[in-house]
BAMIZA-53737 format. One record per residue (C-alpha): residue in one letter; y, x, z. Coordinates in steps of 0.05 Angstrom, whole numbers. Layout:
N
rest: a y: Y x: X z: Z $
...
//
This chain:
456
rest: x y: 872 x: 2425 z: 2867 $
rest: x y: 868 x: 2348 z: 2877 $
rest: x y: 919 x: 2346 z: 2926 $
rest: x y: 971 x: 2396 z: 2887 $
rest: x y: 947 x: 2348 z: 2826 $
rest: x y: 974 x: 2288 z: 2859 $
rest: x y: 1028 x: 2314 z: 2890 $
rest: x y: 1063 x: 2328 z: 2812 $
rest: x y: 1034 x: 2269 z: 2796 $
rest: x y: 1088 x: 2227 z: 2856 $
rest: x y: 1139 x: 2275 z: 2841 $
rest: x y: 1140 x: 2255 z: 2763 $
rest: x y: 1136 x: 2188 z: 2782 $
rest: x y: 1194 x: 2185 z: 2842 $
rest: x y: 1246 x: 2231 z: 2782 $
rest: x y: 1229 x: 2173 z: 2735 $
rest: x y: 1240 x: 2118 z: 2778 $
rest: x y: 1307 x: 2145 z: 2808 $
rest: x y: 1326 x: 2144 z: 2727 $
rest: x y: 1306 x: 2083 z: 2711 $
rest: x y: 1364 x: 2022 z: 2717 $
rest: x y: 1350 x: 1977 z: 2766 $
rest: x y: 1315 x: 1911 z: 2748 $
rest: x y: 1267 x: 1938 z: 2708 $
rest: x y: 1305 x: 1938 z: 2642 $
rest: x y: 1299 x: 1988 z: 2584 $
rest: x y: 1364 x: 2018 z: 2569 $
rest: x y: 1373 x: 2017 z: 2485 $
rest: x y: 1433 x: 2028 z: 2433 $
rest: x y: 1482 x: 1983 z: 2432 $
rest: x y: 1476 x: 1927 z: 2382 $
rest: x y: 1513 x: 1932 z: 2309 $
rest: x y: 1579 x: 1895 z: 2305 $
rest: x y: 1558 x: 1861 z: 2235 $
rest: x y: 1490 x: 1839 z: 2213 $
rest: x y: 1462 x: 1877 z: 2151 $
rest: x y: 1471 x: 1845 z: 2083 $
rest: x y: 1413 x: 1832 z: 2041 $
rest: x y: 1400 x: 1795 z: 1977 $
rest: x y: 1448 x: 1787 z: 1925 $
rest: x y: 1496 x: 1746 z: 1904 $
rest: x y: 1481 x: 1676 z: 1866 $
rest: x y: 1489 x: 1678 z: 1792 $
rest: x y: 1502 x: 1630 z: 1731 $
rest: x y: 1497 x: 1643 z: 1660 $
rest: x y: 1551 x: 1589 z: 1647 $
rest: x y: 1622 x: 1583 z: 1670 $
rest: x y: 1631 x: 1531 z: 1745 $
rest: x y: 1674 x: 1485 z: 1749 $
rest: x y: 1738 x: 1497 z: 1779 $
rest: x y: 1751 x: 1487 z: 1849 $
rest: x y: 1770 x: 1423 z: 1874 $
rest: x y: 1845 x: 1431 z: 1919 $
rest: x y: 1876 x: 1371 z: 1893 $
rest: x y: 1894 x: 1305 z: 1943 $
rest: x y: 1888 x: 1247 z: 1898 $
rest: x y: 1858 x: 1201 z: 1951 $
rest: x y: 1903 x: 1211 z: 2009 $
rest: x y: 1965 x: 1176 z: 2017 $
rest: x y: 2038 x: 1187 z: 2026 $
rest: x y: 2054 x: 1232 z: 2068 $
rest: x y: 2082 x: 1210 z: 2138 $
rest: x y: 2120 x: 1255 z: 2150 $
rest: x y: 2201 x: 1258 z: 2117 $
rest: x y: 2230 x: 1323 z: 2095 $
rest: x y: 2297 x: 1333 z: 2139 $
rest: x y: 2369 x: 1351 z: 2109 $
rest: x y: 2373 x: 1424 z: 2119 $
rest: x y: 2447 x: 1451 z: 2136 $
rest: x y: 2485 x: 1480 z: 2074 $
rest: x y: 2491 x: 1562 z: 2071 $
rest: x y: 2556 x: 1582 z: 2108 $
rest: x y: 2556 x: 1654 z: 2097 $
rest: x y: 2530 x: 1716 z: 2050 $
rest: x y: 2512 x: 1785 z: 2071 $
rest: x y: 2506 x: 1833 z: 2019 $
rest: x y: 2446 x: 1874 z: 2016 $
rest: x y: 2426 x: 1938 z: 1961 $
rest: x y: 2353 x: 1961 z: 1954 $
rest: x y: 2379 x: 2029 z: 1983 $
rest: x y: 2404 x: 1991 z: 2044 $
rest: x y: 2338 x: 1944 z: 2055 $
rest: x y: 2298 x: 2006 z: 2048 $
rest: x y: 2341 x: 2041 z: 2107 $
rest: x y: 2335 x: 1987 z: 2149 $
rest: x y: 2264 x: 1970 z: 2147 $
rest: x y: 2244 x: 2040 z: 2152 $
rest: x y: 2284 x: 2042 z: 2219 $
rest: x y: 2260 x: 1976 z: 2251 $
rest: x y: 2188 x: 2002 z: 2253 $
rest: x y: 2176 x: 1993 z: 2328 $
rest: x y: 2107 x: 2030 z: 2320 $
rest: x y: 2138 x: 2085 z: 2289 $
rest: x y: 2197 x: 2093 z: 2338 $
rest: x y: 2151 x: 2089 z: 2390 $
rest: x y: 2115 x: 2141 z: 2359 $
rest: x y: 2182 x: 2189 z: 2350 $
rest: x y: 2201 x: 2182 z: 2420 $
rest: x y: 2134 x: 2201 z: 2449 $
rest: x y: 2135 x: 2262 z: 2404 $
rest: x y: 2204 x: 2286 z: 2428 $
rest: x y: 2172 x: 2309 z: 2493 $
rest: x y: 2109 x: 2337 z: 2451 $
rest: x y: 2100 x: 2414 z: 2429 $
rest: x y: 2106 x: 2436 z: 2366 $
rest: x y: 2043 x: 2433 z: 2330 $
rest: x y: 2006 x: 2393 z: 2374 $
rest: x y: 1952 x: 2359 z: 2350 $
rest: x y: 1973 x: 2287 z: 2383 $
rest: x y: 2039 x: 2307 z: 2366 $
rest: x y: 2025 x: 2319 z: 2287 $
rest: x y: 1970 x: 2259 z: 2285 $
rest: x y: 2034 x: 2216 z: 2309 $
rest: x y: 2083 x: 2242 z: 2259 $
rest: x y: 2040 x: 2226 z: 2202 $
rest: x y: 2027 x: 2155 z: 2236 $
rest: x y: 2093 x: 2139 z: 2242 $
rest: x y: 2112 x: 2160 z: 2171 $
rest: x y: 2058 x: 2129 z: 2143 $
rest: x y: 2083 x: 2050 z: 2181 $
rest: x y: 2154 x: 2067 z: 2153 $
rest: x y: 2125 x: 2077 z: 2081 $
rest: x y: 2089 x: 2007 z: 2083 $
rest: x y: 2145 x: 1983 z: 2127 $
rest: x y: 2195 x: 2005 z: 2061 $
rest: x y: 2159 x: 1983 z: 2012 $
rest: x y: 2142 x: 1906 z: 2045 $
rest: x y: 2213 x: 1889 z: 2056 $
rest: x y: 2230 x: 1918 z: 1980 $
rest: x y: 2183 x: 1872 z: 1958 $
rest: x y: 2213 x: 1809 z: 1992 $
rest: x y: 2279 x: 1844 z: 1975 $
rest: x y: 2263 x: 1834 z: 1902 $
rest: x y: 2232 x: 1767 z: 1909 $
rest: x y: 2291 x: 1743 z: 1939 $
rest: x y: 2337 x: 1767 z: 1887 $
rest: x y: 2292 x: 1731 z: 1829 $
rest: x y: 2306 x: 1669 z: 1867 $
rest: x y: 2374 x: 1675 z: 1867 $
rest: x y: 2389 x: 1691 z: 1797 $
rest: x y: 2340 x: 1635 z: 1773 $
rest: x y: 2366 x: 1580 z: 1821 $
rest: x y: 2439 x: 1574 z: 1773 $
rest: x y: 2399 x: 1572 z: 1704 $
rest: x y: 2342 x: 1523 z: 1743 $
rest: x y: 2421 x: 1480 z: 1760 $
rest: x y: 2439 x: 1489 z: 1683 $
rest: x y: 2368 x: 1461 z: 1650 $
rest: x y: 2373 x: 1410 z: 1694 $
rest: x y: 2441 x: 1386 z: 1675 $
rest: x y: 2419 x: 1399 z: 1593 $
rest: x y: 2348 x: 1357 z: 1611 $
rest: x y: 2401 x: 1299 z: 1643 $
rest: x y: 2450 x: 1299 z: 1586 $
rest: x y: 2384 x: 1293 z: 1531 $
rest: x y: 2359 x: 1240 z: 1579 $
rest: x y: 2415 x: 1187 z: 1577 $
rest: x y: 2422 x: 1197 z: 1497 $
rest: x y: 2351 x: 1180 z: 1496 $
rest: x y: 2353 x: 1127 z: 1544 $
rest: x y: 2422 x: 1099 z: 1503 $
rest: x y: 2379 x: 1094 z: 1444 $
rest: x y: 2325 x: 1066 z: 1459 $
rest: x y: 2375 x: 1009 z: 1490 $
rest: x y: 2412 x: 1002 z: 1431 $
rest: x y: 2340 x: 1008 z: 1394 $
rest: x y: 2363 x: 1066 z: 1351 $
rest: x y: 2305 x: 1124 z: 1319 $
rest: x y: 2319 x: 1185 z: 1369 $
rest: x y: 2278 x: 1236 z: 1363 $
rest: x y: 2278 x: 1254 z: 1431 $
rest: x y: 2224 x: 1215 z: 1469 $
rest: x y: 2261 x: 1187 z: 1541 $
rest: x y: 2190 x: 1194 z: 1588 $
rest: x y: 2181 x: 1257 z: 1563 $
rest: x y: 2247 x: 1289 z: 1575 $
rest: x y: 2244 x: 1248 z: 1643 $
rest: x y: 2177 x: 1291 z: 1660 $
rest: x y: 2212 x: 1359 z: 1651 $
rest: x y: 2277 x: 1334 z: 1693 $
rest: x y: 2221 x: 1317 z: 1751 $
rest: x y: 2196 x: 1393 z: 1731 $
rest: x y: 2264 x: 1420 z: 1735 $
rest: x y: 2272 x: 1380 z: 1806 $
rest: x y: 2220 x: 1411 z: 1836 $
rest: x y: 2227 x: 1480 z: 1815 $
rest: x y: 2299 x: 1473 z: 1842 $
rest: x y: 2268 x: 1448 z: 1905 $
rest: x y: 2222 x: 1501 z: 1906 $
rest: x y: 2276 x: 1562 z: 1903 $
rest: x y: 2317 x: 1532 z: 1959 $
rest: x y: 2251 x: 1532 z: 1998 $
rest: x y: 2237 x: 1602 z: 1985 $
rest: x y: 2304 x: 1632 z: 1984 $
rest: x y: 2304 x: 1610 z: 2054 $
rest: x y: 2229 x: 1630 z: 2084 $
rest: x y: 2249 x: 1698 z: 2055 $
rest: x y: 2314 x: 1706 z: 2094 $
rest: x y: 2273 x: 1701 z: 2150 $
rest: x y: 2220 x: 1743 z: 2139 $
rest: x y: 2269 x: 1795 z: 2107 $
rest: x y: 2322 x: 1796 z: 2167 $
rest: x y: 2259 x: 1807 z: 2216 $
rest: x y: 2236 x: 1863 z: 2173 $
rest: x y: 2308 x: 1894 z: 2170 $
rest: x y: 2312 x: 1883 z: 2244 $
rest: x y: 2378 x: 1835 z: 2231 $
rest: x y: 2380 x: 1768 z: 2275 $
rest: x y: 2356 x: 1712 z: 2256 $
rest: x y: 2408 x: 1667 z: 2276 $
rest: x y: 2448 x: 1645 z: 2239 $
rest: x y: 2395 x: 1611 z: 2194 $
rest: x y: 2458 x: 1591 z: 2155 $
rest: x y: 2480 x: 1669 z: 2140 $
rest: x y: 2433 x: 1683 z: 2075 $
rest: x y: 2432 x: 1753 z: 2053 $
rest: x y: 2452 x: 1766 z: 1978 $
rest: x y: 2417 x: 1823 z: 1941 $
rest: x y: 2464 x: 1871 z: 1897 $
rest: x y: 2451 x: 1933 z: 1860 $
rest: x y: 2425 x: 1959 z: 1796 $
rest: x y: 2365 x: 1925 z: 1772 $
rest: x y: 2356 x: 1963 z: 1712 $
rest: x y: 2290 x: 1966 z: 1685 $
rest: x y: 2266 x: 2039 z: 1662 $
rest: x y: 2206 x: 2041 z: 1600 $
rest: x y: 2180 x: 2106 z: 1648 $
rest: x y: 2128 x: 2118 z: 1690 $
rest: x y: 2064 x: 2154 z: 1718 $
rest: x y: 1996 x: 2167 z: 1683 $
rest: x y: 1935 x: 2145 z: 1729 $
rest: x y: 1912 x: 2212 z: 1730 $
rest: x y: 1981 x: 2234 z: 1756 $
rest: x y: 1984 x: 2184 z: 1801 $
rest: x y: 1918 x: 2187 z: 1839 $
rest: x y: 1937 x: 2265 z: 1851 $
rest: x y: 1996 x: 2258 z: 1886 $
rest: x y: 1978 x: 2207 z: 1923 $
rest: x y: 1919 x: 2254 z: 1947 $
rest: x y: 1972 x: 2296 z: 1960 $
rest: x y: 2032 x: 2260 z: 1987 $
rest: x y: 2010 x: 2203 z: 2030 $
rest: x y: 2020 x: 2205 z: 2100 $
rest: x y: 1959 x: 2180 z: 2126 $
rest: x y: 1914 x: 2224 z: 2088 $
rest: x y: 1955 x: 2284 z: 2111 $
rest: x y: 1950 x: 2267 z: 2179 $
rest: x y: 1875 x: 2258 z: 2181 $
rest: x y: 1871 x: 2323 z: 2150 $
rest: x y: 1919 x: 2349 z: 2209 $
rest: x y: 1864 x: 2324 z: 2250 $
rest: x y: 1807 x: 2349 z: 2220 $
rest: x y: 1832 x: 2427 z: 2208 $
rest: x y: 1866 x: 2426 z: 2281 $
rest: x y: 1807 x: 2383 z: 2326 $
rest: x y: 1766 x: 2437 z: 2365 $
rest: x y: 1736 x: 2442 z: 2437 $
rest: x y: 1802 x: 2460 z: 2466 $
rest: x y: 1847 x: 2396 z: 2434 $
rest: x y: 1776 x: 2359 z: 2437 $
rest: x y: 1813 x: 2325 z: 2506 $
rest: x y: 1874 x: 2311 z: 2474 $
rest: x y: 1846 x: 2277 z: 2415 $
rest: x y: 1803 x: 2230 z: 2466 $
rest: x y: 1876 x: 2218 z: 2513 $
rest: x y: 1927 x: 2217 z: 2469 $
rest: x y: 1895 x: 2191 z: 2400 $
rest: x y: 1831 x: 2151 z: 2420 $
rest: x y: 1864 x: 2132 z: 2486 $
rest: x y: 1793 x: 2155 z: 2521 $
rest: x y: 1793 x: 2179 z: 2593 $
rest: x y: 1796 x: 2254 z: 2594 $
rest: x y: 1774 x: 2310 z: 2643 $
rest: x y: 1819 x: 2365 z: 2627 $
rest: x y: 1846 x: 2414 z: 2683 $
rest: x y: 1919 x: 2386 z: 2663 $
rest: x y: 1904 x: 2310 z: 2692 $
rest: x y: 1875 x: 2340 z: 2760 $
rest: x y: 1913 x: 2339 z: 2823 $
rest: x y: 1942 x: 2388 z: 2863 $
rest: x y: 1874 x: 2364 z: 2920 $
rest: x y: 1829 x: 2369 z: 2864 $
rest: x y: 1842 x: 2436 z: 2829 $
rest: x y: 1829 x: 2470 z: 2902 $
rest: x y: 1769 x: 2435 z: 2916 $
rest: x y: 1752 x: 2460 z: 2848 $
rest: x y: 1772 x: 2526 z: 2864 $
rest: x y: 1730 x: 2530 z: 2926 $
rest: x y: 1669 x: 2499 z: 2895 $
rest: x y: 1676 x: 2558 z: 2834 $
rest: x y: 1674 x: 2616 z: 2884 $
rest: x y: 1617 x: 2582 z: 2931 $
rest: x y: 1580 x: 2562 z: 2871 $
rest: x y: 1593 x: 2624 z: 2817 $
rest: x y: 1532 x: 2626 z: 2781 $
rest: x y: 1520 x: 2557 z: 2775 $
rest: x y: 1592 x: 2527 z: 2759 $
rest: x y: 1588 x: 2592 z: 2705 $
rest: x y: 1530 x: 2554 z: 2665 $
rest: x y: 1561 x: 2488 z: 2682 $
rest: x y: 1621 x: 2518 z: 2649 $
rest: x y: 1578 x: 2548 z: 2593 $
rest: x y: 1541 x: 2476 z: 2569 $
rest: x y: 1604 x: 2437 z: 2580 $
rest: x y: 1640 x: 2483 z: 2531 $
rest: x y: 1575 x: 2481 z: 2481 $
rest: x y: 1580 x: 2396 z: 2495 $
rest: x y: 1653 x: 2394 z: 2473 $
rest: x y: 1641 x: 2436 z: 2416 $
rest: x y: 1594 x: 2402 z: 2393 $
rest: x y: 1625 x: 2334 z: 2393 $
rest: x y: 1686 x: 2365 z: 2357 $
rest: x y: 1639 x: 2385 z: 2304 $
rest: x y: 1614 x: 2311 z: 2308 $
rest: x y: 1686 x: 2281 z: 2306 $
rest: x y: 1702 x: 2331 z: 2252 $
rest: x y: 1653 x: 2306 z: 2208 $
rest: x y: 1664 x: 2233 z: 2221 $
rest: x y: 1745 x: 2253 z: 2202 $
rest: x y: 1713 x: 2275 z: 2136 $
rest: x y: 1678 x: 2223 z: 2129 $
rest: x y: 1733 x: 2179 z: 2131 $
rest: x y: 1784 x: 2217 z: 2093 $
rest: x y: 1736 x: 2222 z: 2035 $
rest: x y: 1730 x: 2147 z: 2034 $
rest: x y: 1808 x: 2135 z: 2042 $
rest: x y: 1825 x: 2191 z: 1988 $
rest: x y: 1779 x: 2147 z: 1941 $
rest: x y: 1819 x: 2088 z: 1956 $
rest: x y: 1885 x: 2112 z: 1956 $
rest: x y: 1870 x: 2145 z: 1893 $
rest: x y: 1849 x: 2079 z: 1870 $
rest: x y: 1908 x: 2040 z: 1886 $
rest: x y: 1955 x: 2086 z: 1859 $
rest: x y: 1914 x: 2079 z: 1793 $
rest: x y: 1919 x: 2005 z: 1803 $
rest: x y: 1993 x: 2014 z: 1812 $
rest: x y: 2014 x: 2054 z: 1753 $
rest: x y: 1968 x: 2014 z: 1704 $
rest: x y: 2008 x: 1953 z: 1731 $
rest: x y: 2077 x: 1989 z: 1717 $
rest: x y: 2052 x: 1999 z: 1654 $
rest: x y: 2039 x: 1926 z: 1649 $
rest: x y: 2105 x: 1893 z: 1676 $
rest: x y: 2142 x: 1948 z: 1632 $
rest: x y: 2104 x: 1910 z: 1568 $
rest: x y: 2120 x: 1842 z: 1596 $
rest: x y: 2198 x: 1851 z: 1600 $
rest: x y: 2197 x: 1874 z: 1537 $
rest: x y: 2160 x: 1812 z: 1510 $
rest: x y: 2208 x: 1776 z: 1554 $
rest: x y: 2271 x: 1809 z: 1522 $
rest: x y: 2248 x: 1793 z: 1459 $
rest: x y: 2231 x: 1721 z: 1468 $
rest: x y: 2305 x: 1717 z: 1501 $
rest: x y: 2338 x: 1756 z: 1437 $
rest: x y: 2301 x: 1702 z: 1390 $
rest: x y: 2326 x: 1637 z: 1431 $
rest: x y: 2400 x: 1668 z: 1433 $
rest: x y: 2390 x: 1674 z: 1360 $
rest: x y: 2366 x: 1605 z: 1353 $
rest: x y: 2426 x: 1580 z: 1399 $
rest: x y: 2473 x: 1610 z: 1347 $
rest: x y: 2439 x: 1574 z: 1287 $
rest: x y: 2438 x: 1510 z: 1327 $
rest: x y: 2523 x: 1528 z: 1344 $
rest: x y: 2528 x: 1535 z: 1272 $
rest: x y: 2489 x: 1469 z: 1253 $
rest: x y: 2531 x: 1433 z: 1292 $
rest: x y: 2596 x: 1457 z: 1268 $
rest: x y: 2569 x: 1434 z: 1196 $
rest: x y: 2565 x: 1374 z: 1242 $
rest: x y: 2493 x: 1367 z: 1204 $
rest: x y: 2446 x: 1313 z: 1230 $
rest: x y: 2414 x: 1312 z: 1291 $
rest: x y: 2461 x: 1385 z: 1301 $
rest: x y: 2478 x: 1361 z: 1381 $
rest: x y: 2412 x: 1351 z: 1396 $
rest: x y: 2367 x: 1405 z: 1369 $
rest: x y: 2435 x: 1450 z: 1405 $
rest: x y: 2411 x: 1412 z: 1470 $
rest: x y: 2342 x: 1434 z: 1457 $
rest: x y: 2354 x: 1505 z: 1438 $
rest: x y: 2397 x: 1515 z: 1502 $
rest: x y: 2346 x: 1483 z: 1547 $
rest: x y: 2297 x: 1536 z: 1521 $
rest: x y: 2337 x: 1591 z: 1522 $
rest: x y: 2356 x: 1584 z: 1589 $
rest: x y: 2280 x: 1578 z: 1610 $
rest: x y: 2272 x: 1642 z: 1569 $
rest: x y: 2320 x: 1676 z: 1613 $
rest: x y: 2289 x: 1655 z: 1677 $
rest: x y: 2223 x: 1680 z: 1651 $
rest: x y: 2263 x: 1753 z: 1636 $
rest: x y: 2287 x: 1744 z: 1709 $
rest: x y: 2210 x: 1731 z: 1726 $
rest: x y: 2191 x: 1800 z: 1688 $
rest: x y: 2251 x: 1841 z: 1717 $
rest: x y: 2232 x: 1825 z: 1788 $
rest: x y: 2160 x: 1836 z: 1781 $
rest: x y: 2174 x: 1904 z: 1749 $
rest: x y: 2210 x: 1932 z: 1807 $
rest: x y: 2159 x: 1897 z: 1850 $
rest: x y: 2100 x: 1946 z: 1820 $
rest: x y: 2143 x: 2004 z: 1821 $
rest: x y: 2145 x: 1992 z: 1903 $
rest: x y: 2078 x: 1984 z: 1892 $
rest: x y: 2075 x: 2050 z: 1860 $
rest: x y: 2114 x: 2092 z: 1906 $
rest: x y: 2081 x: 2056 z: 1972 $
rest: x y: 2009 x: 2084 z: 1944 $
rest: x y: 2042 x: 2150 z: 1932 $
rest: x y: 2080 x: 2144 z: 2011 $
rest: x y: 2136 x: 2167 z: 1981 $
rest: x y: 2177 x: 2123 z: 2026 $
rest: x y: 2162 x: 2153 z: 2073 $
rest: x y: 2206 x: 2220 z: 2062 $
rest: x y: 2263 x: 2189 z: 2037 $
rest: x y: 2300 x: 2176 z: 2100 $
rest: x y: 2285 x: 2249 z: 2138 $
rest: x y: 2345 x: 2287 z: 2161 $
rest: x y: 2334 x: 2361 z: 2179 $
rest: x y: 2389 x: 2345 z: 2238 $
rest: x y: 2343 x: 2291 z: 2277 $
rest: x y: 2293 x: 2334 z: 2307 $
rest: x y: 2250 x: 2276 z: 2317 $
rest: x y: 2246 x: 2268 z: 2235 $
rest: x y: 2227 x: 2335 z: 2234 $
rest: x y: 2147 x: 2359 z: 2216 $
rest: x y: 2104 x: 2392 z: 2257 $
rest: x y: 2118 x: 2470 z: 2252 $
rest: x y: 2049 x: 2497 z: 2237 $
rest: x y: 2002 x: 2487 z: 2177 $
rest: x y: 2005 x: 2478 z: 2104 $
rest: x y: 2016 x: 2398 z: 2108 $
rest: x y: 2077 x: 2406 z: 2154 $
rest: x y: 2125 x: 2396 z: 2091 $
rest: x y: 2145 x: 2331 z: 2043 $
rest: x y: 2127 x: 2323 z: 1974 $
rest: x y: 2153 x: 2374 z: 1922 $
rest: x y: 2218 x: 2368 z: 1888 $
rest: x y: 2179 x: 2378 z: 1831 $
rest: x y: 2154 x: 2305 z: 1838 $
rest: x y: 2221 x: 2273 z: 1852 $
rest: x y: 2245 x: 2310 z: 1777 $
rest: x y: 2200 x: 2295 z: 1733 $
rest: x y: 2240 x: 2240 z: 1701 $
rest: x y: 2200 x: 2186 z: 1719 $
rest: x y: 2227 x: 2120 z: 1769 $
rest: x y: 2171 x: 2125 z: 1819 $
rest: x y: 2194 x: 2191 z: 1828 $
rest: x y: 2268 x: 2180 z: 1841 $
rest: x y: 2295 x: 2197 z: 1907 $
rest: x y: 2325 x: 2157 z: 1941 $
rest: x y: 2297 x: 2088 z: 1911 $
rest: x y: 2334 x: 2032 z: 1877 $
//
């Protein structure tokens, strides 16, 4: 009994050190990849003072702004056209598209890859719309910016003459000298951008960047339409519509132990051990070992098939997991973006308004000075200097407005389906499921602008 005693006692002992790593060390979980966050935030019952970004202390600059070379050259651009464009110069999703030409219809790779690639050409859309629309505020503001200044100029050297001649003017010269250095740099600052976003836009639209000279020139309708979605609305097709949520839940009704391999290959990019990546050698030696080894290889076969179950269940869950989380915040962002329609709608009215009252004003001032009343020339200067400011600000309002209606149709990934053709098989949905189709028509006729097909 001793002896038989001792003898489990080694054996124990020689299983446990075969198992244990060498060196002596105690295998554990791997480490978190970010620390836990405890304690709160600090608080203050009265309001900070505000940052501190200015450069008072430093001096000039020594470095001198080059002469950049004079535009040679226009190419005109529509919102329809941008939108094309950027939705085709997607490299992710083309790459996408072209692996899923030699994929089988309702594969779950193959589906998972679709959904991908329409979801990068829905935020591919709707980034280059957005510089699309920036750039056209620039350009429409840069000629009244030109005008102000030439109004601000005029009003300065009537000042300046009176104070010369020492006449009363009621038009103080350092002041009007100020908004002529405002006027400077806001010209300054519209050449500057007008040119960062040709670059960024012809990258996005896949058009070359040379020659930095050739400027594109946005054209179209840029009507602005009192319409829109209700939050509610809006969070529900979003749920519904967006790309990305449809193809996690592509993944999570389709992943099972038998596309459990595919999902680690051709999603994850895991190494696999399905029967399809053996070789020729490797199958028959397989083979062999099967009929040699029935019994056993049968309950090998039997737990591996419980194992991959299981971690389908696992990866299933974890799929849910996620999609519940990214439903939340896709909801939430196309609450976000309708409220802000909303918004921007109010503001161009405002805008309008303020614009309607200065051209009013300008016509009482035209009329002053036709009475040739006193003082009529100036107060016309004035009136004309703040009209056209007024009509930048519109400009300002306009531009924004389309801006959050992008906004709006990117949360709802309804750029996605604009540009699908039933003839390019590689546009074409998987076959199989419920979530193999685009949004309803319904959605794109319900009268409201984030819901027109195509966009503007």
């Amino acid at each position: 009994m001793r002896v038989g005693r001792n003898c489990g006692w080694w054996l124990i002992t020689l299983v446990a050190g075969c198992c244990a790593p060498s060196g002596g060390t105690v295998v554990r979980h791997p480490p978190p990849t970010a620390p836990t966050i405890r304690g709160e935030l600090p608080q203050v019952l009265t309001t900070p003072a505000p940052p501190v970004l200015d450069d008072v202390d430093s001096g000039p600059s020594p470095l001198t702004a080059g002469q950049l070379p004079p535009v040679s050259a226009y190419r005109l651009l529509t919102a329809t056209e941008c939108q094309k464009r950027a939705a085709a110069a997607t490299a992710t999703a083309n790459y996408w598209d072209a692996l899923n030409r030699q994929a089988r219809s309702g594969d779950l790779a193959a589906g998972w890859r679709y959904y991908a690639a329409l979801e990068a050409r829905n935020q591919a859309s709707a980034e280059a719309l957005v510089l699309y629309y920036q750039l056209a505020a620039w350009e429409a503001q840069r000629p009244l910016f030109r005008q102000a200044l030439e109004v601000v100029e005029t009003l300065q050297q009537r000042a300046e003459a009176a104070r010369q001649e020492k006449v009363p003017y009621p038009v103080d010269p350092e002041d009007v000298a100020l908004q002529r250095l405002q006027l400077l740099q806001s010209l300054d600052e519209a050449d500057s951008a007008i040119r960062l976003l040709n670059v960024e836009l012809k990258r996005r639209l896949g058009w070359p960047a040379e020659p930095i000279t050739e400027h594109l020139w946005p054209v179209g309708d840029f009507a602005v339409s009192p319409e829109t979605l209700t939050p509610p609305v809006a969070a529900t097709l979003a749920e519904q519509d967006r790309p990305e949520l449809r193809g996690w839940r592509w993944a999570r009704d389709r992943l099972n132990a038998q596309t459990l391999p595919q999902w680690h290959q051709e999603v994850l990019g895991l190494p696999g051990g399905d029967a399809e990546g053996q070789t020729l050698a490797e199958r028959r030696w397989s083979g062999i070992t099967d009929r040699l080894l029935h019994p056993w290889t049968r309950s090998r076969a039997y737990r591996m098939a419980e194992e991959s179950q299981r971690q389908a269940t696992r990866w299933r869950q974890q799929i849910e997991t996620i999609l519940v989380q990214r439903s939340r915040e896709v909801a939430d962002e196309a609450r976000s973006a309708a409220i802000l329609l909303v918004q921007q709608t109010h503001k161009v009215a405002a805008a309008r308004e303020r614009l309607r009252r200065w051209d009013s004003r300008l016509r009482e001032a035209l009329r002053k000075r036709e009475a040739r009343q006193p003082n009529a020339e100036l107060y016309e200067l004035q009136v004309r200097w703040q009209r056209l400011l007024a009509e930048a600000e519109l400009i300002n309002a306009v531009a924004a407005w389309h801006q959050a209606r992008v906004r709006l149709r990117a949360a709802l990934g309804w750029y996605a389906y604009d540009h699908l053709m039933a003839e390019d098989s590689s546009a074409s949905p998987p076959r199989s499921g419920p979530e193999a189709v685009p949004p309803a028509e319904g959605n794109a006729k319900a009268g409201h602008p984030a819901a027109d097909k195509p966009s503007s």
